[in-house]
Legacy VTK file of the C-alpha trace (Angstrom):
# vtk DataFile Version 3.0
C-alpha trace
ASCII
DATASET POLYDATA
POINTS 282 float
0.947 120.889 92.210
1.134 119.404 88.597
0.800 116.169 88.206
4.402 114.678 87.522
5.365 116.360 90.673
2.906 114.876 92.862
3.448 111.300 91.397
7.005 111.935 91.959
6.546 112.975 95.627
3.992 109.783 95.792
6.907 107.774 94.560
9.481 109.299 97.099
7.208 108.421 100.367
6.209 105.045 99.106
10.196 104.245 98.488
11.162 105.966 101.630
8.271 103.982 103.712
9.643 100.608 101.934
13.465 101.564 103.014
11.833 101.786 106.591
10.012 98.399 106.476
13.028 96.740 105.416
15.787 98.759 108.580
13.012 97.154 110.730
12.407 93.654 109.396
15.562 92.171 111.707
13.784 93.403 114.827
10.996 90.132 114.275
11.413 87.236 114.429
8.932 85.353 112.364
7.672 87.081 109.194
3.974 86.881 110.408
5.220 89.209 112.800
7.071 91.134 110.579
3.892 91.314 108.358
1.819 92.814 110.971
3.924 95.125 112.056
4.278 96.701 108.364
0.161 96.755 108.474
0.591 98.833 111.906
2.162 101.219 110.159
0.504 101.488 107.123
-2.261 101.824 109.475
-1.001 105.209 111.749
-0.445 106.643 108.049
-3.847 105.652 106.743
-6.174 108.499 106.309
-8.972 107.093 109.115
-9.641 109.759 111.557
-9.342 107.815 114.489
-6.602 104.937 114.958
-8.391 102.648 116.690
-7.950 98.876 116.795
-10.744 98.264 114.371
-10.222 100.868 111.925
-6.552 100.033 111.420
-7.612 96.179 110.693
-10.294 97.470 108.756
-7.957 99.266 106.728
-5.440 96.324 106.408
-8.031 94.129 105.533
-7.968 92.039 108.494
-11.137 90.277 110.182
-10.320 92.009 113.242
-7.851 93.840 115.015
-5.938 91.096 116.850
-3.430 90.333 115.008
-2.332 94.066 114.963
-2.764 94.352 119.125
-0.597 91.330 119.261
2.124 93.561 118.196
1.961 95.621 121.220
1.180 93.371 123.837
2.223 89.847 122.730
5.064 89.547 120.307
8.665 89.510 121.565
10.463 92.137 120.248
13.218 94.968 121.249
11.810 98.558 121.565
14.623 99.978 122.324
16.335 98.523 119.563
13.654 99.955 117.494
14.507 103.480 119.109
17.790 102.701 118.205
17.222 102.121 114.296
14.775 105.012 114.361
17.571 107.462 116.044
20.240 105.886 113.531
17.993 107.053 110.591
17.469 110.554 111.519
20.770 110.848 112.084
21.818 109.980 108.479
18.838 112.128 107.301
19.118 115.206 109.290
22.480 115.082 111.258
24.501 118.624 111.613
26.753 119.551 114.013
25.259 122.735 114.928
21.833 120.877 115.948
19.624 120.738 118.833
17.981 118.409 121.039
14.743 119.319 122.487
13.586 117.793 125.286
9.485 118.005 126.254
7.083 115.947 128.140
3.387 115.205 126.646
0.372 113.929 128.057
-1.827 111.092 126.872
-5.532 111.805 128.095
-7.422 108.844 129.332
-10.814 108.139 130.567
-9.738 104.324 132.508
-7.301 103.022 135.300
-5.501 100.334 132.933
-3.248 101.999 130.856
0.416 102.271 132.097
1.301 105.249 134.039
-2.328 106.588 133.868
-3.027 108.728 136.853
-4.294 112.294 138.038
-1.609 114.567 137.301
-0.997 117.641 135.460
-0.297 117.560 131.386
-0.272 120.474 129.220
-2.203 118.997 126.517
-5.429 119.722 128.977
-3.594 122.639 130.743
-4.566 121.295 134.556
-4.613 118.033 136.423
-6.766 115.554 135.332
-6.627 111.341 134.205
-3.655 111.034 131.988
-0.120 109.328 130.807
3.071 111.364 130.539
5.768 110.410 128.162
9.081 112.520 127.731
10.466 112.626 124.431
13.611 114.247 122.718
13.440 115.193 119.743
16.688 116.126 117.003
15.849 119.298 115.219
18.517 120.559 111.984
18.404 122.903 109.220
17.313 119.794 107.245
14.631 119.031 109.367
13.313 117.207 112.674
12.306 113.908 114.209
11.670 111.910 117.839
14.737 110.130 118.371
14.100 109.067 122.454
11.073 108.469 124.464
10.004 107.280 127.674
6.728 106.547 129.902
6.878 108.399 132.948
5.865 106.147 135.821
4.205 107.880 139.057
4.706 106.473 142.683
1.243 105.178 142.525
2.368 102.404 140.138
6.017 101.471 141.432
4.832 101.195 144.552
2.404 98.853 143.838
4.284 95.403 142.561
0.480 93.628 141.015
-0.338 96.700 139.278
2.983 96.736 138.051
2.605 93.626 136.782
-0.683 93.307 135.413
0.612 96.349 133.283
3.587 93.669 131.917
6.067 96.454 133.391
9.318 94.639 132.951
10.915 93.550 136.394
13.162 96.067 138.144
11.544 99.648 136.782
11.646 101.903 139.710
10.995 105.149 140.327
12.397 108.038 138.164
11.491 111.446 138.257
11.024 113.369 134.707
14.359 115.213 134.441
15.762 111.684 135.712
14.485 110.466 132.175
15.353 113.624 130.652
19.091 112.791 131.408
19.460 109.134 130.411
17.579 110.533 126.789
20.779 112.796 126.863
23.407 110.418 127.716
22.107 108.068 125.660
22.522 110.328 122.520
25.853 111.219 123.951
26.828 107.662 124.454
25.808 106.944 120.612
27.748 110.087 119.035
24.591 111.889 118.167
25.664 115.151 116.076
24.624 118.297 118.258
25.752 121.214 120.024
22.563 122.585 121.926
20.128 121.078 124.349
17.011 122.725 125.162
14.192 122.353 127.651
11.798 123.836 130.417
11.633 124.318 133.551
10.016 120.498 134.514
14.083 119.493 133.449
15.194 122.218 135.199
18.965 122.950 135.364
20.494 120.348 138.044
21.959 117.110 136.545
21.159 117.899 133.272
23.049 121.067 133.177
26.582 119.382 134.854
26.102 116.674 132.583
26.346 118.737 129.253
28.803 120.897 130.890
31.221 118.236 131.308
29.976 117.152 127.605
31.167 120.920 126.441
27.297 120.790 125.122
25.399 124.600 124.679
22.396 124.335 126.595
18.816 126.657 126.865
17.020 124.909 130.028
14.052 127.240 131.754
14.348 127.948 135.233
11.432 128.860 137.974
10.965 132.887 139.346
12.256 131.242 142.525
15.165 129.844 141.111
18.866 131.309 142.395
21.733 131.398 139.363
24.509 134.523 138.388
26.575 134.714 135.360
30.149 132.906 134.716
32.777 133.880 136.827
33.804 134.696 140.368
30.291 135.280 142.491
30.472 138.634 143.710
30.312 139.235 147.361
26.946 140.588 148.346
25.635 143.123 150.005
24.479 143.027 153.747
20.794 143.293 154.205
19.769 146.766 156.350
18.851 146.642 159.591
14.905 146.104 159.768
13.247 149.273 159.662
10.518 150.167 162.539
8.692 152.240 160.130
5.182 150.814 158.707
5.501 148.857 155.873
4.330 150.874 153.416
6.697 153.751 154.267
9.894 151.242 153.859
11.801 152.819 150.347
14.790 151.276 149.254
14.226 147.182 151.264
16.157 144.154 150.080
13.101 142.453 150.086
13.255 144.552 146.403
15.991 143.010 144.986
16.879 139.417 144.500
17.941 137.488 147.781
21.010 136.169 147.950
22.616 133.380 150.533
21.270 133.601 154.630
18.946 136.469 153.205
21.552 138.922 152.248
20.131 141.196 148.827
22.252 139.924 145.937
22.193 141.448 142.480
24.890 139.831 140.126
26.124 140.199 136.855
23.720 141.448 134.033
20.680 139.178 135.445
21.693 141.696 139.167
21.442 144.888 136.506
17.629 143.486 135.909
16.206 143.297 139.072
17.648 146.443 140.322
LINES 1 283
282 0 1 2 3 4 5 6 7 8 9 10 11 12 13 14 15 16 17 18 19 20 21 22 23 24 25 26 27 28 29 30 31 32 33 34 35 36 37 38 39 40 41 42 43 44 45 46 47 48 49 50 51 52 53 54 55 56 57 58 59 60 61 62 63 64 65 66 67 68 69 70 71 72 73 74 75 76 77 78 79 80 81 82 83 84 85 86 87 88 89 90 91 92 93 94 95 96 97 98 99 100 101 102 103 104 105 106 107 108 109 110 111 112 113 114 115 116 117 118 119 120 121 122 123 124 125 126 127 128 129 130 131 132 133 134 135 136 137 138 139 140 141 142 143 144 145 146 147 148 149 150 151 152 153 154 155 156 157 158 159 160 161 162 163 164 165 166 167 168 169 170 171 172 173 174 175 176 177 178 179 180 181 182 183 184 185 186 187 188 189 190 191 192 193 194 195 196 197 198 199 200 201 202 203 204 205 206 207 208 209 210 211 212 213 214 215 216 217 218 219 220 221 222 223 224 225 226 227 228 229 230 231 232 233 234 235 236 237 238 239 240 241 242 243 244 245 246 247 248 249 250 251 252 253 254 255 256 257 258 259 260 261 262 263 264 265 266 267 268 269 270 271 272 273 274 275 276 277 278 279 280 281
C-alpha cells in the first residue's frame, strides 16, 4: 500500500473513531465518565493480545484498571440506549432495502461461577457442553457492508430461579425467564419497531420457525430460518389430503417393500408427501 494511501486510510479510522466518541458522549453523565469510556475503547482496538483489565489500563496509561471496570459495573448509564445509537449508525452507513438480518447465538467460555448467565450448556464455539455464557446477537448485513446492531445475554433457569444469585450478578429487577428464540423475536421487533431497512431474516434451527416466522409474516418480511429432520412443514397453498397408511404387514420386517414408515409421516401417522419437499422424500 503506498504511503499516501495508508495515511489516508489512518486518517479515515481516526476521524470515523472521533465521530463515534462524540454520538456517544450524551450517554454519560460526567465527563470523567465520558473519558473512560473513550479509553475502553481505544483499549478493545489497541493491538494487546489479550484485553484484559490490566493491559487495557496499561495501554491508556492508567495506574490500574479501575477506573476502566467502573465502566461496566459502576457507572450509571443506558445500554440499550447505546444499542440504540450503535443500530442508528449502521443504519446510515450500510442501510438498503434489500438487506438481511442474521440472527446467531455465541458462546463466551468461562472457567468460574460469577459471570452472568455462566453455566454448563452447549455453545458452538467449543462444539459440546461445557462452562459458558450465551449471548444472541443480530447482526445487519448489505452490499455496503455489516455490523451487530442487537444483543442479548441469555439467562438459564439456574439463575432466574435463584433471586441472590440474581442479584449478586446486579441483574436488574424483573428479568425472567426467556428462551433463545424468545430473544431472537424481541431483536426482530425491535428493528421492526425502529424502521430498520430490510427484507430478509435469517437464522438456524435454535430460532426455529414458530413465533418468529408469524411475526415476519404479518411484517411481509422474506425469511431463511433452519428447521430440525423431525420438523413437519409443506409448501404454500391448500395442504393436500394424504394418503392412508397400509394395513400393517405380517411379513418380517425386512421383507416389508413399499412401508409408510419410508416416506414422511403426516397427521395421526398417515404417510404424507407434499408439494416439491413430498417429490424429495419419495
Amino acid at each position: 500500500m503506498p504511503a499516501a494511501s495508508l495515511e489516508t486510510t489512518l486518517e479515515l479510522w481516526s476521524t470515523t473513531l472521533r465521530q463515534a466518541k462524540h454520538r456517544i458522549r450524551s450517554l454519560f453523565a460526567a465527563p470523567s465518565v465520558a473519558a473512560s469510556a473513550n479509553a475502553f475503547l481505544d483499549g478493545l482496538l489497541g493491538a494487546e493480545r489479550r484485553k484484559t483489565g490490566w493491559m487495557r489500563a496499561e495501554a491508556a496509561g492508567d495506574p490500574g484498571p479501575w477506573r476502566q471496570q467502573a465502566i461496566l459495573g459502576r457507572s450509571h448509564w443506558n445500554a440499550d440506549a447505546l444499542r440504540d445509537v450503535v443500530r442508528d449508525h449502521v443504519i446510515e452507513t450500510l442501510g438498503a432495502p434489500e438487506a438481511v438480518l442474521v440472527i446467531d447465538e455465541t458462546g463466551f467460555l468461562k472457567q468460574g461461577h460469577a459471570s452472568c448467565g455462566v453455566g454448563r450448556q452447549y455453545t458452538g464455539s467449543a462444539g459440546k457442553i461445557t462452562n459458558c455464557q450465551i449471548g444472541v446477537f443480530a447482526a445487519y448485513v448489505s452490499d455496503k457492508g455489516h455490523a451487530f446492531i442487537d444483543r442479548q445475554l441469555y439467562l438459564p433457569k439456574a439463575w432466574t430461579g435463584d433471586p441472590a444469585r440474581m442479584t449478586a450478578a446486579h441483574v436488574p429487577a424483573g428479568i425472567t425467564f426467556a428462551t433463545k428464540p424468545h430473544l431472537a423475536l424481541g431483536m426482530v421487533a425491535r428493528a421492526i419497531a425502529a424502521g430498520v431497512p430490510f427484507a430478509w431474516v435469517t437464522a438456524d434451527t435454535v430460532s426455529g420457525v414458530g413465533e418468529i416466522e408469524l411475526a415476519l409474516r404479518r411484517a411481509d418480511k422474506g425469511y431463511v430460518l433452519g428447521v430440525t429432520g423431525q420438523h413437519s412443514f409443506w409448501s404454500w397453498g391448500p395442504r393436500p389430503r394424504c394418503r392412508a397408511r397400509p394395513r400393517r404387514s405380517r411379513q418380517p420386517s425386512w421383507r416389508r417393500t413399499g412401508s409408510a414408515s419410508r416416506r414422511g409421516r403426516g397427521r395421526r401417522g398417515r404417510a404424507c408427501t407434499t408439494g416439491p419437499i413430498g417429490s424429495w422424500l419419495r
